[in-house]
Backbone bond lengths (Angstrom), bond angles and torsions (degrees), N, CA, C in turn:
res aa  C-N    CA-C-N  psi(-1)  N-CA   C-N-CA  omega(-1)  CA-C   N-CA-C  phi
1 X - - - 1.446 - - 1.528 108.98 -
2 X 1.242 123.46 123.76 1.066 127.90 174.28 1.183 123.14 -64.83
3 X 1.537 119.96 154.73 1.923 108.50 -179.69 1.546 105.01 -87.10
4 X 1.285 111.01 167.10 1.195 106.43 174.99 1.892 113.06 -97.18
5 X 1.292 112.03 130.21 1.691 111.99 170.71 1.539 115.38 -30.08
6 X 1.007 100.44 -61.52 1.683 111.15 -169.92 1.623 92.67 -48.87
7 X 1.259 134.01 -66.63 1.671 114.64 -171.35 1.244 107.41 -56.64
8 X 1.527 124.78 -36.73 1.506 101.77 -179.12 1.619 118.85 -54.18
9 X 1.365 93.07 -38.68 1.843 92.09 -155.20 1.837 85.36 -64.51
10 X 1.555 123.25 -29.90 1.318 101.99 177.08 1.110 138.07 -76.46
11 X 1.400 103.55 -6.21 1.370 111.98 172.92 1.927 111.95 -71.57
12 X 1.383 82.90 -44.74 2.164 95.52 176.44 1.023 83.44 -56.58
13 X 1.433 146.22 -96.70 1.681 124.18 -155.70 1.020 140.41 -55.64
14 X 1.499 108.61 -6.59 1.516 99.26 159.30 1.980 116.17 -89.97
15 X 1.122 106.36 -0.16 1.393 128.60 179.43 1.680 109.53 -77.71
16 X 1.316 130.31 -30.97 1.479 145.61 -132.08 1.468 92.21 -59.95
17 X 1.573 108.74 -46.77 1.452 109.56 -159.52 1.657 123.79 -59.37
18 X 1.586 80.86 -27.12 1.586 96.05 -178.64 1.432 125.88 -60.53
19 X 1.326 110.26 -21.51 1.408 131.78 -150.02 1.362 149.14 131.28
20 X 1.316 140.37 -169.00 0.882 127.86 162.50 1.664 119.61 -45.19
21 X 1.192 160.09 -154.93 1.503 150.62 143.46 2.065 97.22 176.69
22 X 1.500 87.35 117.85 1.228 97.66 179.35 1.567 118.19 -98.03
23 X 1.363 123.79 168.91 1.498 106.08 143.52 1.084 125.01 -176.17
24 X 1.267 142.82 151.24 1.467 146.09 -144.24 1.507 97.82 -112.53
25 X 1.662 102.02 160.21 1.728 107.26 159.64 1.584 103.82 -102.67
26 X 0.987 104.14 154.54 1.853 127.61 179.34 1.225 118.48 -151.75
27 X 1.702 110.77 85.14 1.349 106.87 -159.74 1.485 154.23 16.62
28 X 1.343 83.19 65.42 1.255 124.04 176.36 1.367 129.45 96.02
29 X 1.397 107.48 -16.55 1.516 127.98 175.38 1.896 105.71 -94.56
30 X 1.058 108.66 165.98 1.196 106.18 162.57 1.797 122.62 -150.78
31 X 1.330 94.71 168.80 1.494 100.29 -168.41 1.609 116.70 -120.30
32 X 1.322 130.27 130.14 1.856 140.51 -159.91 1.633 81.65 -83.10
33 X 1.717 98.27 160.18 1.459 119.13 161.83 1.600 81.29 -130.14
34 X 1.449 94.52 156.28 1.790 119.11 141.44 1.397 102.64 -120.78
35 X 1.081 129.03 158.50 1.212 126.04 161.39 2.084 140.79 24.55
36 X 1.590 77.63 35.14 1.553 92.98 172.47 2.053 95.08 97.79
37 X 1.741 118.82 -13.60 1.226 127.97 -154.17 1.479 102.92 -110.31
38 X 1.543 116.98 109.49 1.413 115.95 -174.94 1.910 110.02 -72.67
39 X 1.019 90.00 105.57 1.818 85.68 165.93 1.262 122.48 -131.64
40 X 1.276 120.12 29.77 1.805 102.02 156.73 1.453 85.08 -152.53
41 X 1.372 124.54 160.90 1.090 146.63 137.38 2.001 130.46 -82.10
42 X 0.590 147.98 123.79 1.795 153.44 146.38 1.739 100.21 -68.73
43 X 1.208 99.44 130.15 1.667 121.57 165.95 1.215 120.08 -165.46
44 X 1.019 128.30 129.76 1.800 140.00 -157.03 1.368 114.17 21.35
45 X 1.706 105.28 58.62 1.167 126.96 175.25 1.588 104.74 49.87
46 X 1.401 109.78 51.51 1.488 105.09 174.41 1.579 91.18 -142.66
47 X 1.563 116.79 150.76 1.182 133.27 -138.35 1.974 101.37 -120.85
48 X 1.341 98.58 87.52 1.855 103.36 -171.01 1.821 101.18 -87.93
49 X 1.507 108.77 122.42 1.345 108.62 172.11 1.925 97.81 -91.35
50 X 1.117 116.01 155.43 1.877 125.87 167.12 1.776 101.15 -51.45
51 X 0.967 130.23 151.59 1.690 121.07 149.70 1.559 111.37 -85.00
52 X 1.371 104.34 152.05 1.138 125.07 173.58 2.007 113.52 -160.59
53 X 0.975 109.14 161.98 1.496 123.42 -164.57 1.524 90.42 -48.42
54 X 1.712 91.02 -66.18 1.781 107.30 -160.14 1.655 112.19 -38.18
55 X 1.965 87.36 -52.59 1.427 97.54 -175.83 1.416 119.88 -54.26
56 X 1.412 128.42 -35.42 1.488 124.78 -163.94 1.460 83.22 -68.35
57 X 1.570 128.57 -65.81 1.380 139.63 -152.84 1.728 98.67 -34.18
58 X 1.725 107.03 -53.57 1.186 112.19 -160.71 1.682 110.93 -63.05
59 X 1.159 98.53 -38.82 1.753 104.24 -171.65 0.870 111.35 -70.29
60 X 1.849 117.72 -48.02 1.621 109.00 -172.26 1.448 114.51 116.78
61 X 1.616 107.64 -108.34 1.422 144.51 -174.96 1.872 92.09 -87.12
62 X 1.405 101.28 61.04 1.549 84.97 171.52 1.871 125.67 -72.59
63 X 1.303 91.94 166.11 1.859 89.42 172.71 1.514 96.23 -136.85
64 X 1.606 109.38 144.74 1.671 93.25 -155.96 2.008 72.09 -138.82
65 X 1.390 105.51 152.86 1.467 113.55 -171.45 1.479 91.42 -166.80
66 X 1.290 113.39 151.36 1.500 133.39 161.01 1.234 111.00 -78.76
67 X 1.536 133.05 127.84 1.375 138.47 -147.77 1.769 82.43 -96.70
68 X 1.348 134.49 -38.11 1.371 131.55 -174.28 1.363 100.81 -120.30
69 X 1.377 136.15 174.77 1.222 151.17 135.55 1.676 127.79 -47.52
70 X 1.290 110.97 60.22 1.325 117.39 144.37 1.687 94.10 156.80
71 X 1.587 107.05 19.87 1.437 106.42 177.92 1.506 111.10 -81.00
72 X 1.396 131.43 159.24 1.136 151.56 148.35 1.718 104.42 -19.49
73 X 0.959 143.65 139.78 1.125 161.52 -158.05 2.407 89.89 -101.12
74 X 1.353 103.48 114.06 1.302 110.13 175.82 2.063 108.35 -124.41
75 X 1.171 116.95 163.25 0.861 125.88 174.91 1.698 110.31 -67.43
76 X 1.962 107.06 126.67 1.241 111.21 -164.44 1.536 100.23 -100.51
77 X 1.441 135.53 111.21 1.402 131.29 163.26 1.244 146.24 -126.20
78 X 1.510 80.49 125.09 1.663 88.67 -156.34 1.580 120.95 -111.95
79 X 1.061 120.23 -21.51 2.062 138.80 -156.95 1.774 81.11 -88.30
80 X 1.402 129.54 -33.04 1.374 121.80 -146.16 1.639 113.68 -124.93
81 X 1.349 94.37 18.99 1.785 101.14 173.53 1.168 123.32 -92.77
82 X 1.549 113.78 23.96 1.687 120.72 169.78 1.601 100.84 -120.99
83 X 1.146 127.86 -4.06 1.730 129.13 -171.92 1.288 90.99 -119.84
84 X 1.497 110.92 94.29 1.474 129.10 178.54 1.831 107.15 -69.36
85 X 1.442 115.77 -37.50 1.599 111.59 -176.97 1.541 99.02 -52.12
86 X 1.606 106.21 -49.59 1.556 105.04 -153.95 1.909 113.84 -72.03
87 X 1.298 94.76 -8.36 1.512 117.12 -176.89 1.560 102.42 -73.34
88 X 1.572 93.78 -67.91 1.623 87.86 -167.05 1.592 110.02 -70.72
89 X 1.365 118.02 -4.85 1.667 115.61 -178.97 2.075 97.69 -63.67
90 X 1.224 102.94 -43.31 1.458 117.61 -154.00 1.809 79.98 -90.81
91 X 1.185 160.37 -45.11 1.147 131.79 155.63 1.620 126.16 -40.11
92 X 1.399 124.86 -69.48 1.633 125.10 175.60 1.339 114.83 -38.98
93 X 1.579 116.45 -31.81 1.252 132.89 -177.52 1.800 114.30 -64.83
94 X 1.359 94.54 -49.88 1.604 108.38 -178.64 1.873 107.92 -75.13
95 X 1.349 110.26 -53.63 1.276 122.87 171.52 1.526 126.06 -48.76
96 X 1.190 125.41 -11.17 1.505 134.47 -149.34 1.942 80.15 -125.91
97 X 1.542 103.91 -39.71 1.911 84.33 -166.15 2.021 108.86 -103.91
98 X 1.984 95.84 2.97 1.518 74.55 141.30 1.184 159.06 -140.70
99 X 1.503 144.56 -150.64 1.742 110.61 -148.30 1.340 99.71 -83.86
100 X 1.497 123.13 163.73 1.303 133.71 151.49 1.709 110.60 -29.98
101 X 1.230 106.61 149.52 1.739 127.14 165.91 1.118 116.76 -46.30
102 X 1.471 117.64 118.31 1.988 108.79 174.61 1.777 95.59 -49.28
103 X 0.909 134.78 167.58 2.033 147.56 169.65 1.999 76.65 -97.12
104 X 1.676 92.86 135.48 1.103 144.02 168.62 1.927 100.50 -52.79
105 X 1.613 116.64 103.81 1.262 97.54 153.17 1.349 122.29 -57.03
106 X 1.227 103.18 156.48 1.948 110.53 179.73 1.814 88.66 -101.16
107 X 1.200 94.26 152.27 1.801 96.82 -177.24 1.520 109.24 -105.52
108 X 1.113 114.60 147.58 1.832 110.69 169.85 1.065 121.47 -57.32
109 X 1.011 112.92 148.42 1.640 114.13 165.75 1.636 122.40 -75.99
């Protein structure tokens, strides 16, 4: 099932504070940048943050789910997608602990 646009773009606005926040479609789902740094996924309009130390620390009571069928197990959030402060705290949080972007091979000609 595909996500629907409209939650993404609401998810980016509740994101704003954080920063820039990008995000692509990928058959039909899509995936956030910060700063060149993928950390959340969207999939059947459900909202996957990356794990990270900080992040569990920050949340707490985590709930952790595979955003697809045979994905990596990411942080599932759901109670806290109308409290934009507490959103973008738990974005800078996730974004800051992970690594920089591999650099783009250039392809031959």
């Amino acid at each position: 099932m595909a996500s629907n646009k409209l939650f993404v773009e609401y998810i980016v606005d509740q994101l704003a504070r954080s920063g820039e926040v990008t995000y692509k479609n990928m058959f039909g789902e899509y995936v956030l940048y910060q700063n060149g740094k993928l950390f959340a996924l969207i999939c059947d309009d459900q909202f996957f943050v990356k794990p990270t130390e900080g992040g569990r620390a920050f949340i707490g009571d985590v709930v952790e789910a595979p955003p697809y069928p045979g994905a990596k197990v990411s942080f599932l959030i759901e109670d806290k997608l109308d409290d934009p402060d507490w959103l973008c705290d738990l974005v800078e949080i996730t974004v800051r602990e992970l690594p920089e972007p591999k650099p783009k091979r250039k392809r031959k000609a």
